[in-house]
C-alpha positions in Angstrom: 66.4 92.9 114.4 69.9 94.8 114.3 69.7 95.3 110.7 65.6 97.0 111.1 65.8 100.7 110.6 63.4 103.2 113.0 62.3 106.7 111.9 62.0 108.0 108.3 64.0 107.3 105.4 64.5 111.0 104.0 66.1 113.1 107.5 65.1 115.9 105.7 62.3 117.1 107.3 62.1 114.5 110.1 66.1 116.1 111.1 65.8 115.4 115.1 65.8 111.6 114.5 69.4 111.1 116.8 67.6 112.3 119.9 63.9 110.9 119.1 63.1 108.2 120.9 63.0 105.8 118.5 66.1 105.6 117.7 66.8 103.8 121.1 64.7 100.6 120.4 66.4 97.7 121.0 65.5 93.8 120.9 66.0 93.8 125.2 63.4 97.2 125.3 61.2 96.7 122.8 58.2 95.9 125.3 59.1 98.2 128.2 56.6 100.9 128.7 56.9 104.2 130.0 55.3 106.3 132.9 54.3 109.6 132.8 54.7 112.6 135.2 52.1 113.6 137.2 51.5 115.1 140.3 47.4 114.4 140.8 47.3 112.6 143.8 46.7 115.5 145.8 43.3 116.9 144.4 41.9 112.7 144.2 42.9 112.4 148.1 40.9 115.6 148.7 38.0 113.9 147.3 38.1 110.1 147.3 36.6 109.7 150.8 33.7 108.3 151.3 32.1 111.4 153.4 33.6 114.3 150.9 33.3 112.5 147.4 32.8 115.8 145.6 34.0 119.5 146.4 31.2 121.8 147.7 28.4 123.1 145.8 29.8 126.6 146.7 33.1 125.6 145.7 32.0 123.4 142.9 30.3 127.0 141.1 33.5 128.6 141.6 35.5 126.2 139.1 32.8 126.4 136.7 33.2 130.9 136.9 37.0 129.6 136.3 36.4 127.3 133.4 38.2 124.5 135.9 35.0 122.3 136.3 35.9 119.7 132.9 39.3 118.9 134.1 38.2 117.9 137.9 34.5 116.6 136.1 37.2 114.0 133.9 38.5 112.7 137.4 41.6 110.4 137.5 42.2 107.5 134.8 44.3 104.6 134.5 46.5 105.3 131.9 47.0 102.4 129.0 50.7 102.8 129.3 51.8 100.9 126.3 49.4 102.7 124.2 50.7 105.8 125.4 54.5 104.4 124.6 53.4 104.0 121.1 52.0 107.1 120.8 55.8 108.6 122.5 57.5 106.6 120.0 55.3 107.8 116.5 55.5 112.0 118.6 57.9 114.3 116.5 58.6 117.4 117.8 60.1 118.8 114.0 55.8 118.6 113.1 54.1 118.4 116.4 52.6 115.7 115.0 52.2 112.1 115.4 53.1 109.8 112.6 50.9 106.6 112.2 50.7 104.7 109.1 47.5 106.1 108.6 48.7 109.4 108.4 49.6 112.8 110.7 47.4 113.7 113.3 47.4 115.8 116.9 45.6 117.1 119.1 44.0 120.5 118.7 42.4 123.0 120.8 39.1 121.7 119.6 39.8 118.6 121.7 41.1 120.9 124.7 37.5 122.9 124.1 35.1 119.5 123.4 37.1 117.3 126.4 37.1 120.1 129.2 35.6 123.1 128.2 38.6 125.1 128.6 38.5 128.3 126.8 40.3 128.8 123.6 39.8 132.7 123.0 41.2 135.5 124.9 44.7 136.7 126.6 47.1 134.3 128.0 48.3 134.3 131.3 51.8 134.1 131.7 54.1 134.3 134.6 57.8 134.4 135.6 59.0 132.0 139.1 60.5 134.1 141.3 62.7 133.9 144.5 61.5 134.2 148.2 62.6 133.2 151.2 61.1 130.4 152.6 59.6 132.5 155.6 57.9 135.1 152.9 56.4 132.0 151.1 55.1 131.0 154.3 52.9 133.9 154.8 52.2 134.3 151.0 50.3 130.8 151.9 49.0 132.4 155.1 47.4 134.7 153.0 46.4 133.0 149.9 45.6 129.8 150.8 44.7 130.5 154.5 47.3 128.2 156.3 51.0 128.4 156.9 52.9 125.2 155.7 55.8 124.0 157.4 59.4 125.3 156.2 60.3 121.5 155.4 57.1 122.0 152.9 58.8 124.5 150.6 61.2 123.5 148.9 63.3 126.6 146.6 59.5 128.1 145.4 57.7 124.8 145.6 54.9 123.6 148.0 54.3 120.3 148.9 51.3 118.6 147.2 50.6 116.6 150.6 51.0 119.5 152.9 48.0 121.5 150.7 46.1 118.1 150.1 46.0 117.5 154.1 44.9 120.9 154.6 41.8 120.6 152.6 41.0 117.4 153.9 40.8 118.4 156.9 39.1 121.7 156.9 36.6 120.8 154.4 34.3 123.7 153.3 30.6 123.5 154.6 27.4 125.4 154.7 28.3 127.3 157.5 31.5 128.1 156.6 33.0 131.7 156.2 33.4 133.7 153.2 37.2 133.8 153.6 37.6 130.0 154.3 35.7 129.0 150.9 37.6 131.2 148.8 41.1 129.9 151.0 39.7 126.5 150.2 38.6 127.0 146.6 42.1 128.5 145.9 43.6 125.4 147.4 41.5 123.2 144.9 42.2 125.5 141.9 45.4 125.4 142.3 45.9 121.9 142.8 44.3 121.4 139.4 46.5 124.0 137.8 49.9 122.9 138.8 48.9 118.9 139.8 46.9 118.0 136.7 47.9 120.4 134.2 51.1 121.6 134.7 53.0 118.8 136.7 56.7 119.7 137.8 59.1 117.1 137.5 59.2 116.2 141.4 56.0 114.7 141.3 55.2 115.6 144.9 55.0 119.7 144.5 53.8 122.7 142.9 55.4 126.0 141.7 54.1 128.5 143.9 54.0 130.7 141.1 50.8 129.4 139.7 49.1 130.8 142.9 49.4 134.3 141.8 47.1 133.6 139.0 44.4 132.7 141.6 44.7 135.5 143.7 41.5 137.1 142.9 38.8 134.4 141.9 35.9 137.0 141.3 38.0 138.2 138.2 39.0 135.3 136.9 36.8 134.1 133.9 38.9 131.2 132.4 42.6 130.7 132.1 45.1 130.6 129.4 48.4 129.0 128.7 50.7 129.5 125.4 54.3 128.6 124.6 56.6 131.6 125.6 59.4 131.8 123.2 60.7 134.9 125.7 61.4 132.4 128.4 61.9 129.6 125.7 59.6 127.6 128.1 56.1 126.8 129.2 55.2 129.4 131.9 51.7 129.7 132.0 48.7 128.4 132.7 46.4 126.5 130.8 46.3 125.4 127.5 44.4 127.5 125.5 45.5 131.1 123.4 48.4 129.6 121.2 48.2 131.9 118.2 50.9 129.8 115.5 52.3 127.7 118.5 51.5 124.2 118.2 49.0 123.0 121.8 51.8 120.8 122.9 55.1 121.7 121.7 57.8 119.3 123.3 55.0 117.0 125.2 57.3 114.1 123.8 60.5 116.0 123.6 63.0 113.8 125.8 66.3 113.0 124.9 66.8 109.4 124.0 69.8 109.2 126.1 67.4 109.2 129.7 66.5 106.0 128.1 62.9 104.4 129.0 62.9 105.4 132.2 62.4 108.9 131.7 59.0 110.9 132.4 57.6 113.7 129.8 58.6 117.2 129.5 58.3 120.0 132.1 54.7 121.6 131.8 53.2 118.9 130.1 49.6 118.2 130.0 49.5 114.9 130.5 46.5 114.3 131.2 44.9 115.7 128.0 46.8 112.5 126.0 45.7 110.1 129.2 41.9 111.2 128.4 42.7 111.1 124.7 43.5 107.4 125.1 40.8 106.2 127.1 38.3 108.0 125.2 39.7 106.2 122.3 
């Protein structure tokens, strides 16, 4: 076992093998399997009760206009967590490929198109966080998302995923209910989905408020975008989708060896896309 060799034989191509997570397999954890970020629970608390299984009709026709529908329609899976190890360990970021001994493969944004119906064509939206003070991100919630959370619910430019998913639960959307409070509510759901399922941060209990400006106006939105933004040398938008020559998931398995097994996957990461991957599989 001390003598095996992990990773490829000619570094030429393969170059990142000292930080690649393979290069930390030992005989004591060999079988330890890792967990991935993921910040879900919110949007599945909203909607695993018994009397509110499913958002609203009304609300439910909104996702579709924002191309949001497959990702909520896919609903929350356990996760094969050694398969998804294996799959970490055979990732390399030099390709953005994983290496099996049958050959290279990834995914592509056919699979993003054919697994959620996400769009593929058109601009990406990118944003920038900013910096507020915690009373002016109380009222940007006021406005936006039609309640004002606690101060102890913001953190920096974060919002508390349980603060939003408590809202929701309990002012439900019905057929009686105003214009303003579907589209508050809908926002709420929306953006759950972006910044819990698709873009997790690295708390696992919060959201960037900075996804919310992309839901400002749902009447214009017609399907959201996400790319690779070499200007901010990090992933700062949306959705997976516009990538031109970047590859769909460019450091989804990017870690540093020296976090050990322990470690979750990178910032931005669509987790969930490999989770669904695996099951379908």
């Amino acid at each position: 076992m001390e003598n095996a060799v992990y990773g490829p034989r000619d570094p030429s191509l393969l170059y990142l093998q000292n930080d690649h997570r393979s290069s930390a397999l030992t005989e004591s954890n060999m079988d330890t399997s890792i967990r991935v970020r993921r910040s879900d629970h919110g949007i599945w608390s909203v909607f695993h009760r018994p009397h509110n299984p499913h958002p609203h009709p009304r609300v439910l026709s909104y996702l579709v206009q924002m191309k949001l529908y497959g990702v909520y329609r896919c609903r929350r899976m356990q996760a094969d967590w050694a398969l998804i190890t294996a799959l970490v360990e055979r990732w390399r970021q030099e390709t953005h490929t994983f290496h099996l001994r049958v050959g290279e493969v990834t995914v592509t944004l056919q699979d993003v198109a054919l697994i959620y119906g996400l769009p593929v064509d058109g601009r990406p939206v990118i944003g920038v966080d900013t910096h507020r003070r915690t009373r002016e991100w109380q009222q940007y919630c006021m406005t936006w998302l039609g309640f004002t959370p606690d101060s102890s619910k913001i953190k920096g430019s974060k919002l508390s995923v349980k603060a939003l998913s408590e809202y929701l639960i309990n002012n439900p959307v019905l057929d009686n209910s105003t214009y303003e409070h579907l589209i508050h509510y809908t926002r709420g759901i929306a953006f759950l989905i972006v910044g819990g399922i698709m873009c997790p941060d690295h708390t696992g209990d919060s959201i960037p408020l900075m996804y919310l400006r992309h839901l400002e106006d749902l009447d214009a939105l017609d399907g959201l975008h996400r790319r690779w933004s070499p200007e901010f040398d990090e992933e700062v938008t949306l959705l997976a989708a516009t990538l031109g020559k970047q590859n769909l998931l460019p450091h989804l398995f990017s870690e540093p060896k020296s976090k050990g097994f322990e470690c979750e996957f990178g910032i931005g990461s669509f987790m969930k896309l490999v989770e669904d991957i695996v099951n379908y599989m």
